[in-house]
TORLOTI-64992 format. One record per residue (C-alpha): residue number from 1; x, y, z. Coordinates in pm, 1 decimal. Example, Ala and Ser with C-alpha at 12.3 -4.5 7.8 and 13.67 -1.06 7.14 Angstrom:
2
num: 1&c1: 1230.0&c2: -450.0&c3: 780.0
num: 2&c1: 1367.0&c2: -106.0&c3: 714.0
REM end
This chain:
177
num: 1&c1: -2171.1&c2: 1811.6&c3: -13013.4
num: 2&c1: -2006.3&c2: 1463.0&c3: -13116.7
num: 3&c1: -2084.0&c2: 1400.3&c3: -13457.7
num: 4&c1: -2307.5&c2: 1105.3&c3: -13425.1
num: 5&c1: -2360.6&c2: 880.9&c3: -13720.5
num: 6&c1: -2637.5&c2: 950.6&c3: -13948.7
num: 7&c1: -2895.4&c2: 659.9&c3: -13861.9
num: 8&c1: -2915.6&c2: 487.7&c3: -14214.7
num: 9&c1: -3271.7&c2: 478.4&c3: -14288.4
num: 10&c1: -3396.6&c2: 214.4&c3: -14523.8
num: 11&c1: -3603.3&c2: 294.9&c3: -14827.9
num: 12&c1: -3962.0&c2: 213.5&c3: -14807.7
num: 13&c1: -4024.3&c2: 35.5&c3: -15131.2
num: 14&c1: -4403.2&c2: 71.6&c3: -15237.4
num: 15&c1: -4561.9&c2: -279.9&c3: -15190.7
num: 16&c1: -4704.8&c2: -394.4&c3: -15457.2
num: 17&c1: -4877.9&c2: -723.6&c3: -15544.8
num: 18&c1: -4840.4&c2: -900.1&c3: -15888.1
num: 19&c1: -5225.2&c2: -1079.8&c3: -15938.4
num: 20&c1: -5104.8&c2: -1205.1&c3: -16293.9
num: 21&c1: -5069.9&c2: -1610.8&c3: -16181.8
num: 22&c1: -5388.9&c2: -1503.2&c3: -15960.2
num: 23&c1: -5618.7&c2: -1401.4&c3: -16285.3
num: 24&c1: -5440.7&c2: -1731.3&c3: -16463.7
num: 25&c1: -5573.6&c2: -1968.8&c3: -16188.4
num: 26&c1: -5921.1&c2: -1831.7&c3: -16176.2
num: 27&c1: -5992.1&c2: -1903.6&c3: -16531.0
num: 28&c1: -5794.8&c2: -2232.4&c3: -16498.6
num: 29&c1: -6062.7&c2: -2268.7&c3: -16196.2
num: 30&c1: -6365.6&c2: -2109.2&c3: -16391.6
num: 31&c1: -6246.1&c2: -2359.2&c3: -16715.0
num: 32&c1: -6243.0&c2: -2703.0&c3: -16525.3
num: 33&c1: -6592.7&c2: -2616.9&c3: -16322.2
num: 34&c1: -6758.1&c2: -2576.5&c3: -16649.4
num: 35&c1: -6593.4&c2: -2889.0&c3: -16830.8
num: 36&c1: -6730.7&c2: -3090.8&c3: -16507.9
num: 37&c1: -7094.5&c2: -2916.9&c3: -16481.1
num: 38&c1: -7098.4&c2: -3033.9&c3: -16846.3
num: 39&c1: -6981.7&c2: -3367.2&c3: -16794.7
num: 40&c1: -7183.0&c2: -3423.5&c3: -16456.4
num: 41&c1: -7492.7&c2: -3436.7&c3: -16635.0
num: 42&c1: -7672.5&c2: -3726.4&c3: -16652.2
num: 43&c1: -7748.3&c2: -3872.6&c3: -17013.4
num: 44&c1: -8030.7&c2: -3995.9&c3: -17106.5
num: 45&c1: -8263.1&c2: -4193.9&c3: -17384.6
num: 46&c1: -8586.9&c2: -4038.2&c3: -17469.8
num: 47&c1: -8867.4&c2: -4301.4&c3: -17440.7
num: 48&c1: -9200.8&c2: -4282.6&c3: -17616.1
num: 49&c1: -9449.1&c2: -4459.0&c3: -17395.3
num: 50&c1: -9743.3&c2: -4591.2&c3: -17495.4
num: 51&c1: -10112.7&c2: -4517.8&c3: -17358.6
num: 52&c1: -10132.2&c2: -4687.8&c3: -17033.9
num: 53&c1: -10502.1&c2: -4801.3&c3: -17106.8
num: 54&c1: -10399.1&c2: -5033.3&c3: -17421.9
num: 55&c1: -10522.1&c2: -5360.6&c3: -17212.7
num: 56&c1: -10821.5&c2: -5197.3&c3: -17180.7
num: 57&c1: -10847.7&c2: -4993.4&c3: -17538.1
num: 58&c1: -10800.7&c2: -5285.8&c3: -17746.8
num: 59&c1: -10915.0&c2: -5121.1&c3: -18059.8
num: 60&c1: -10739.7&c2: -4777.4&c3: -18175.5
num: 61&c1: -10974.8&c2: -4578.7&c3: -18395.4
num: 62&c1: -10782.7&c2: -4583.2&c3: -18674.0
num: 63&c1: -10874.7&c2: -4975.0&c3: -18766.2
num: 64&c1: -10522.6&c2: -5101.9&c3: -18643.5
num: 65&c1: -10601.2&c2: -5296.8&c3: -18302.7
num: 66&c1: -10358.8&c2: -5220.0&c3: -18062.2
num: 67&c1: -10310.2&c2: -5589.8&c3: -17990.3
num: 68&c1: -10178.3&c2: -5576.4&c3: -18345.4
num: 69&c1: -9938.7&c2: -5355.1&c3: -18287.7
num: 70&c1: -9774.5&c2: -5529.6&c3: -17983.4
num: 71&c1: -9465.1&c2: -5657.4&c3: -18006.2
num: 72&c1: -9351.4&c2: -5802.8&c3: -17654.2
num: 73&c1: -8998.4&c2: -5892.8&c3: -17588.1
num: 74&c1: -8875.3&c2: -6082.9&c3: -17250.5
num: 75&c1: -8543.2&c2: -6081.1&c3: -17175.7
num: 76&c1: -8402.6&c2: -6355.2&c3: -16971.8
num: 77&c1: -8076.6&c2: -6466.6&c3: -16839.9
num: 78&c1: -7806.1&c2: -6628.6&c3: -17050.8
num: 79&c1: -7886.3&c2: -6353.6&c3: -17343.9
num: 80&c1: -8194.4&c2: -6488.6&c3: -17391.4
num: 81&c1: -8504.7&c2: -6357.8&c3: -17584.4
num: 82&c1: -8873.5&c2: -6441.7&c3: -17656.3
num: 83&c1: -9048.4&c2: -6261.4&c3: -17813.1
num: 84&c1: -9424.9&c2: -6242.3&c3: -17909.9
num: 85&c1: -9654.2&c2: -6057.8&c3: -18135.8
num: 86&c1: -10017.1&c2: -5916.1&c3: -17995.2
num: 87&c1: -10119.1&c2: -6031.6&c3: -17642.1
num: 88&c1: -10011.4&c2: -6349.7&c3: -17488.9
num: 89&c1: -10274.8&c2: -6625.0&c3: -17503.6
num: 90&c1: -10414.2&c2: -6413.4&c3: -17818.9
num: 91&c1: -10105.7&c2: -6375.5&c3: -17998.7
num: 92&c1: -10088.9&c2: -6417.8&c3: -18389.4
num: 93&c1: -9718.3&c2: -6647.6&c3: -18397.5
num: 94&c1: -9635.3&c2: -6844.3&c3: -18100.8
num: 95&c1: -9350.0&c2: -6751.4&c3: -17872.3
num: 96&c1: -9039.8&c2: -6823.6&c3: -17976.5
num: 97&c1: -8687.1&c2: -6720.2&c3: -17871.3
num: 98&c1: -8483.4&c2: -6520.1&c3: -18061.8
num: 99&c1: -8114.3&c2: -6413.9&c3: -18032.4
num: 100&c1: -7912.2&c2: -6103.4&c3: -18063.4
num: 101&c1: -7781.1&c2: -5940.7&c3: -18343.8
num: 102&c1: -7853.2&c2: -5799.9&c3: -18709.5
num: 103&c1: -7995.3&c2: -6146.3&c3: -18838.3
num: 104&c1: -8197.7&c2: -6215.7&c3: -18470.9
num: 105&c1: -8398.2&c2: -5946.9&c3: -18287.8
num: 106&c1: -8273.1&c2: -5632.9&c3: -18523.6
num: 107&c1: -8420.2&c2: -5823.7&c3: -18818.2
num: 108&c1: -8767.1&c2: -5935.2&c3: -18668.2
num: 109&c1: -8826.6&c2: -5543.6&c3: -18489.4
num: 110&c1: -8725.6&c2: -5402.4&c3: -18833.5
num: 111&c1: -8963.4&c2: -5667.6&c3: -19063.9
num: 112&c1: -9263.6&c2: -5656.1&c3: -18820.3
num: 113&c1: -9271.3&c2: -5311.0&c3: -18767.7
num: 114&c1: -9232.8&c2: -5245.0&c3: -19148.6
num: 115&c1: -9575.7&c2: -5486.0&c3: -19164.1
num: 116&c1: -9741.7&c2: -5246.2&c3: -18894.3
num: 117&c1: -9656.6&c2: -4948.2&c3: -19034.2
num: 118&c1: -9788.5&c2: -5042.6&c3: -19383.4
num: 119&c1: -10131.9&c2: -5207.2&c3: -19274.1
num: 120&c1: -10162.8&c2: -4887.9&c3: -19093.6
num: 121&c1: -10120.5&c2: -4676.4&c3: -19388.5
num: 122&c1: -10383.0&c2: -4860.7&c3: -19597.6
num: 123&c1: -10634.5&c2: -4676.1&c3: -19308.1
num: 124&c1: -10474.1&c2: -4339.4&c3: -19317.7
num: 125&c1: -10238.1&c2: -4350.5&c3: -19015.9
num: 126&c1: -9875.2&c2: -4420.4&c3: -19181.0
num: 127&c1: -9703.6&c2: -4325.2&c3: -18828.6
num: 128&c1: -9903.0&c2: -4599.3&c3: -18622.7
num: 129&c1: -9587.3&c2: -4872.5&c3: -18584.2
num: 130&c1: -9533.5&c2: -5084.1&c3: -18317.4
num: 131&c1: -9536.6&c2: -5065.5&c3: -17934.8
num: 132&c1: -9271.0&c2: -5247.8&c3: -17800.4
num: 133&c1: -9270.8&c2: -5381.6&c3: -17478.1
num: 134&c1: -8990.6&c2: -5446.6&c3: -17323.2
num: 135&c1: -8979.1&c2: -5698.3&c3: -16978.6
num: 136&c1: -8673.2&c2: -5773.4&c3: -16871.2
num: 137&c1: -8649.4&c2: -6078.1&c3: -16568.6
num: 138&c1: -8460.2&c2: -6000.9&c3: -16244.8
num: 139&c1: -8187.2&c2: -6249.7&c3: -16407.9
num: 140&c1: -8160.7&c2: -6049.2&c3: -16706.1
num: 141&c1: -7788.4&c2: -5833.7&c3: -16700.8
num: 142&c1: -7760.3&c2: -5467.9&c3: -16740.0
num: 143&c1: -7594.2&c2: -5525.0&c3: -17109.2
num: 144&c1: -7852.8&c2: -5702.8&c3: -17241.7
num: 145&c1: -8127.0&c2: -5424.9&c3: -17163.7
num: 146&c1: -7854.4&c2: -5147.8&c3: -17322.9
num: 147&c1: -7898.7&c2: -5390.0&c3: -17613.4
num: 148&c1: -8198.6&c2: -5412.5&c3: -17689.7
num: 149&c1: -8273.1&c2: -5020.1&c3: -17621.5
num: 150&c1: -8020.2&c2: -4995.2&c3: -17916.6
num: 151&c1: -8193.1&c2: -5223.2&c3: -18135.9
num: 152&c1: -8483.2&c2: -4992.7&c3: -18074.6
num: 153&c1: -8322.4&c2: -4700.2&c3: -18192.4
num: 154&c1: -8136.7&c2: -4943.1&c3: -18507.3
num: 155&c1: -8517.1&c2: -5077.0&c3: -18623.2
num: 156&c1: -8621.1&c2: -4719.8&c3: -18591.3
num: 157&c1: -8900.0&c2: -4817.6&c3: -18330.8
num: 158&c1: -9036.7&c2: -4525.2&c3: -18133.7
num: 159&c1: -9264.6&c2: -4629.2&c3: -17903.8
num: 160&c1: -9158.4&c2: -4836.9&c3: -17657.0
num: 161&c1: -9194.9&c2: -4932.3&c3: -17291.3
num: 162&c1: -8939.3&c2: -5102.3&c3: -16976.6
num: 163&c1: -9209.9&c2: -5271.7&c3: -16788.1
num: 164&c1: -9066.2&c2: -5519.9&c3: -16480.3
num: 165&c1: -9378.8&c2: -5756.8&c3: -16424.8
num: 166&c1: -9379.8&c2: -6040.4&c3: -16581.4
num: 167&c1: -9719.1&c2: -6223.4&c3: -16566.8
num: 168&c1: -9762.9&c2: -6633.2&c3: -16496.6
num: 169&c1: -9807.5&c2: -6717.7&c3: -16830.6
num: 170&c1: -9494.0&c2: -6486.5&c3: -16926.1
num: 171&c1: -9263.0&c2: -6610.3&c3: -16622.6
num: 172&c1: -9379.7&c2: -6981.6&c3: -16733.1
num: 173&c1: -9298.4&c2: -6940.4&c3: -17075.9
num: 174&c1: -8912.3&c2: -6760.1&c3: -16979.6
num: 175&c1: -8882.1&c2: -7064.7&c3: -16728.0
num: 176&c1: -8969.1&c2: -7295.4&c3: -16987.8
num: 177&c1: -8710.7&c2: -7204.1&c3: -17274.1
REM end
């Protein structure tokens, strides 16, 4: 017999896979998901509202008309504000406009509210303040409603409303000023 050559056989090497940068990118993955689940959620303000049937109510059993503790605010364009105490036509003070700011609208929430809250005590209910409603006007900018929702929360005014219908009298009286 001729003396062949050996066939050279190559080793077979156990494969093996290395799932270290694997486990590294899955909690990379599993870490950004949850930092955008949390950040995908919407915020939001917590609004009080008050009873729908207050036009009809008109007196609250505990002496304080609800009228009295109206506080109407209409926002129109330009950063403009009236504002009016009870209900229009039958409203204590007579419309006037106000403006923005810790002297303006901060100062007349905080000082009429204060009044509300303290006639209320005198009948027993000291957490009766006032119901603010808010109506802004189609002309009225996205800022100036994030405003006043923070001068809410600054004159420490819980119950308040976002209504968008303006009556006559009220569009007459934002058209007027």
């Amino acid at each position: 017999m001729q003396n062949l050559p050996k066939k050279i056989r190559s080793k077979k090497l156990n494969a093996r896979v290395d799932l270290t940068a694997m486990v590294s990118i899955s909690f990379l993955l599993i870490i950004f998901f949850m930092v955008v689940g949390e950040l995908s959620k919407p915020k939001v303000i917590d609004l009080s509202l008050p009873n729908k049937d207050y036009e009809i109510a008109g007196v609250i059993t505990c002496g304080v008309g609800m009228s009295d503790r109206i506080i109407t605010v209409l926002l129109g364009d330009n950063d403009k504000i009236i504002l009016y105490h009870g209900l229009l036509g039958f409203e204590s003070d007579s419309p006037k406009e106000i403006k923005y700011g810790k002297n303006g609208i901060r100062q007349e929430l905080f000082n009429r509210n204060k009044t509300i809250l303290e006639y209320s005590a005198k009948f027993g209910r000291s957490n009766r303040g006032a119901i603010v409603i808010i109506k802004p006007s189609k002309k009225t900018n996205f800022k100036n409603l994030v405003d006043i929702l923070d001068e809410m929360a600054i004159a420490k005014i819980d119950t308040y409303t976002i209504v968008n219908e303006f009556t006559p009298e009220e569009s007459k009286l934002v058209a007027e000023n």
